[in-house]
N, C-alpha and C positions, 0 to 999 in steps of 0.2 A: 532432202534433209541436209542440213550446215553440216553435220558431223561427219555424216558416210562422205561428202564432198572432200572434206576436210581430210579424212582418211584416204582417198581414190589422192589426191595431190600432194599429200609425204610420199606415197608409193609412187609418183612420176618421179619426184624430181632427185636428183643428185645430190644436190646440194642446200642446204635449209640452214637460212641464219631466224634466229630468234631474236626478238626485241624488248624491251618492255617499258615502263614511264620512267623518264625523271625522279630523284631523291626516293628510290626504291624504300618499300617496306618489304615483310618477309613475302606475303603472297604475290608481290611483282617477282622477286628471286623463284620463289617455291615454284611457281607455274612455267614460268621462263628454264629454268633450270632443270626443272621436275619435267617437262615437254621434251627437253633435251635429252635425259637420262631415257626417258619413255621411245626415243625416234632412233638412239643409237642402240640402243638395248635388242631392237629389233632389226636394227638394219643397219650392221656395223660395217658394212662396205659406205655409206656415203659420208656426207662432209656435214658434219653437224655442229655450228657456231653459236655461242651468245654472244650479242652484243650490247655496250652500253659501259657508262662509267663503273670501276668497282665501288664498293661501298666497303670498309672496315668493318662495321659492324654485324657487317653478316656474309663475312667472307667466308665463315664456317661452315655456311650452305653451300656457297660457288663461287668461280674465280670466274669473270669474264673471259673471254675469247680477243684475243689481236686479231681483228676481222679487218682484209683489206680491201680496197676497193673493187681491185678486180674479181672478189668471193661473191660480188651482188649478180656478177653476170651470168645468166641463166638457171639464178638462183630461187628458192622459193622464199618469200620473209614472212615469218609468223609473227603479228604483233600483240602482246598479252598484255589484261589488265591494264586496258588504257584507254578513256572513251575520246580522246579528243587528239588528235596530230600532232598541236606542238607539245605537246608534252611524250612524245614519245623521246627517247633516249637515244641518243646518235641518228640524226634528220637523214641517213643513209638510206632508211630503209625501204626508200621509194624509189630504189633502184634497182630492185628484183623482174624477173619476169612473173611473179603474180606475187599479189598480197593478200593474206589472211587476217582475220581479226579476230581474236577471243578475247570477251570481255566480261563484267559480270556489271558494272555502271550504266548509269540512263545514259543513254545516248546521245551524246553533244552533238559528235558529226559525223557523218557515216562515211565509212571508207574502205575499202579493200574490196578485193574482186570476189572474196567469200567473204560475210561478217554474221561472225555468230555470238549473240547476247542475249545473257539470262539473268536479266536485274533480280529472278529471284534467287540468284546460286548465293551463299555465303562469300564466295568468293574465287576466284579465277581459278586457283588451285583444286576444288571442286570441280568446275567442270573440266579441268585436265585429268581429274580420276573418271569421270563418267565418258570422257572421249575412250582411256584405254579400255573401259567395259567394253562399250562398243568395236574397238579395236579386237578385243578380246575374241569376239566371236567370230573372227575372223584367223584365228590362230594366235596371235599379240599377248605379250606380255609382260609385266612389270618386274623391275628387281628391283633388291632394300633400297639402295641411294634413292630410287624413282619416287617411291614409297614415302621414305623419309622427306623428302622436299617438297610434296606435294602435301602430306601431315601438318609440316612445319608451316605452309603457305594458309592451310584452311586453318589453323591454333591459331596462327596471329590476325591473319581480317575477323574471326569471329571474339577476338579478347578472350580464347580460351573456352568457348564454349556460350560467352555468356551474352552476346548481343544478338537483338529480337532477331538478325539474320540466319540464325541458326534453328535448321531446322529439321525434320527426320529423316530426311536424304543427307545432309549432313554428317549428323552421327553414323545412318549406314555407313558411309563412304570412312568417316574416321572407323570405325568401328574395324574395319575390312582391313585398312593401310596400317594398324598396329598388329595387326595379323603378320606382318612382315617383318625382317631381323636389324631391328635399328634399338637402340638408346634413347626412350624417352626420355628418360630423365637426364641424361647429357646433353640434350636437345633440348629443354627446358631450363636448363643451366648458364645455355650461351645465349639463347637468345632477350630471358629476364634477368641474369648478375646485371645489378645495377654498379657502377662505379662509385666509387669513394664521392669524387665529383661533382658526381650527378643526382647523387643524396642529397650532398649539401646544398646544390639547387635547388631542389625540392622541397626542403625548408622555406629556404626562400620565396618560394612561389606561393606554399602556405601561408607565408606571413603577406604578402603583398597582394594578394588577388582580389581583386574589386568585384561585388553583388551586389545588383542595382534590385531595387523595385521589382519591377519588370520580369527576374527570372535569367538575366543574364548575368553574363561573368566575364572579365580581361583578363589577362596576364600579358605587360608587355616585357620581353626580355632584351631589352638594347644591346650593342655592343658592348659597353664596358659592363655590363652586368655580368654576360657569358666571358669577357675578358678575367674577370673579379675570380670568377668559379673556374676557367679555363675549361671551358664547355664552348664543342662545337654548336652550329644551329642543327645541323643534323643529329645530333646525342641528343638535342631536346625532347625529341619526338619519344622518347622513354616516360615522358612529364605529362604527356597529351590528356592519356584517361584519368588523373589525378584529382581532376575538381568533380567526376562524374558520381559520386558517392556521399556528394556533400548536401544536405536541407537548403533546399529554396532555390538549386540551379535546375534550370531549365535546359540553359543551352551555356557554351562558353567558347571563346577564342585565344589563340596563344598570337600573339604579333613578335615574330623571333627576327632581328636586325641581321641581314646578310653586307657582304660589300655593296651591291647593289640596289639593293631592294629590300622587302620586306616580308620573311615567309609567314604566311598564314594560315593557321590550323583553326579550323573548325568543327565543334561536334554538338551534339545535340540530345536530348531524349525528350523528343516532341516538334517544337517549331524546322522547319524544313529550314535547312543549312546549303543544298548546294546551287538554288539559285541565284543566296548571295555571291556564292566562291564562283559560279560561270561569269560575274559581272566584274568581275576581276582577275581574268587571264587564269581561270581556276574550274574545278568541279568536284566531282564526286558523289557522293551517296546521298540522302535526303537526311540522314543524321549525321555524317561524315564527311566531311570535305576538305581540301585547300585551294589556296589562291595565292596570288603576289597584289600586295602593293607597292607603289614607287616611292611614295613619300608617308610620312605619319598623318599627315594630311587624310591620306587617302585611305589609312589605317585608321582615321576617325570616322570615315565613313561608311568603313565598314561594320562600326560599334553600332551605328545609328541605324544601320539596315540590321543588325541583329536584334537589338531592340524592339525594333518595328515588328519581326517577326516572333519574337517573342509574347509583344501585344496584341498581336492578330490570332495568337494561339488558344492566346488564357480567355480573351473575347472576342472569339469569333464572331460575331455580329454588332461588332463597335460598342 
């Protein structure tokens, strides 16, 4: 079994850096972080790192780790909450003497010398609490920090309880991890206070979002739009569930303008979202996803493949 595996190679190694994707939400922090708190808690003699850009927004979970090159050698690397390689966070991580995968996404591409995935967990952070049960009986233990970032991880992939992901393992799992001595409601403070900001974007997004026929919806945010609000592309992601409440969307997309490129969020409640976002250097869940395009070009093709799948949803048989 993945987990006892999983458990028998924390206890070999010394040294264990952590990973997790790209433009982190809270459950790539919560499990990343929350695995950490969980590996040092029990075993505070070895070397236990995160790696990966910080994120401001949810630094009140975790600070990354200054991981160096030579920390990968004869190291173990756990990478969480991430079905696809290049989207892991510092491409270091394939310099371990083993690699591990925890993930809870379909599986793009299969990688690590252990890989354990459960598209049906709510989210990574989940099965980081069901690892330390298992750990559990084995003597293991968790403390509040552990607790906490692991809570934090499963509140934000499941919207607070409320997407069809959530389910009675779930709750058990939250149910148990407030059992522990944390601040929910400080913890629900820092990670929903919305900014002044990011309000008045929100507005805006109101007033401009486009519902076609079909059940879909756009929101593009160019540069000078987020320049106009002073809103990063990263704060957007605050704006993401915002159309999901509204009569007559199906499914909808945010096209947020980076220096380079162009992030795209996708979500859904019915037509399947993350075939489009794999066909776009992207993935994710079948109602959640993102991707990059290069050009708006290619951000119009992605309207017309949501489209599409929006029409194959409402008439599945043409």
């Amino acid at each position: 079994m993945a987990v006892q595996q999983i458990l028998d190679m924390i206890n070999k190694f010394n040294t264990i850096i952590i990973h997790r994707h790209v433009r982190p939400d809270p459950d790539a922090f919560g499990s990343q972080a929350g695995l950490a708190e969980l590996i040092r808690h029990n075993y505070p003699d070895k070397k236990v790192l995160i790696a990966g850009e910080d994120e401001p927004s949810l630094q009140f979970l975790a600070k990354m780790d200054n991981v160096a090159d030579q920390d990968y050698e004869e190291a173990l690397v756990i990478v969480c909450d991430t079905a696809n390689q290049p989207r892991i966070d510092d491409q270091r991580y394939a310099g371990g003497e083993k690699l591990i995968k925890i993930d809870h996404h379909p599986i793009v591409d299969s990688f690590g010398d252990i890989s354990w995935v459960d598209t049906e967990a709510s989210s990574t952070s989940e099965m980081v609490y069901y690892l330390f049960k298992e750990w559990e009986k084995r003597g293991g233990s968790l403390n509040h920090k552990g607790a906490e970032l692991l809570y934090c991880g499963i509140v934000g992939d499941t919207g607070r309880f409320l997407f069809p992901s959530t389910t009675e393992k779930t709750f058990r799992a939250a149910s148990e991890l407030v059992s522990y001595d944390f601040s929910r409601p400080e913890m629900y403070n820092q990670m929903y206070q919305t900014p002044v900001k990011v309000a008045k974007l929100k507005g805006h997004v109101l007033e401009n979002f486009k519902l076609y026929p079909e059940g879909y919806s756009t929101v593009s945010l160019p540069k000078d739009i987020l320049e106009k609000y002073e809103v990063t592309a990263t704060e957007t992601s605050a704006l993401v569930g915002l159309l999901g409440d509204i009569e007559g969307i199906l499914a909808w997309v945010y096209f947020v303008e980076e220096e380079d490129s162009i992030r795209v969020r996708l979500r859904s409640k019915g037509p399947v979202v993350n075939k489009i976002a794999e066909k776009h250097k992207g993935g994710g869940h079948p109602m959640a996803a993102g991707a990059t395009a290069e050009s708006w070009e290619e951000a119009e093709e992605i309207t017309q493949e949501l489209k599409e799948a929006c029409t194959v949803f409402t008439h599945p048989n043409g």
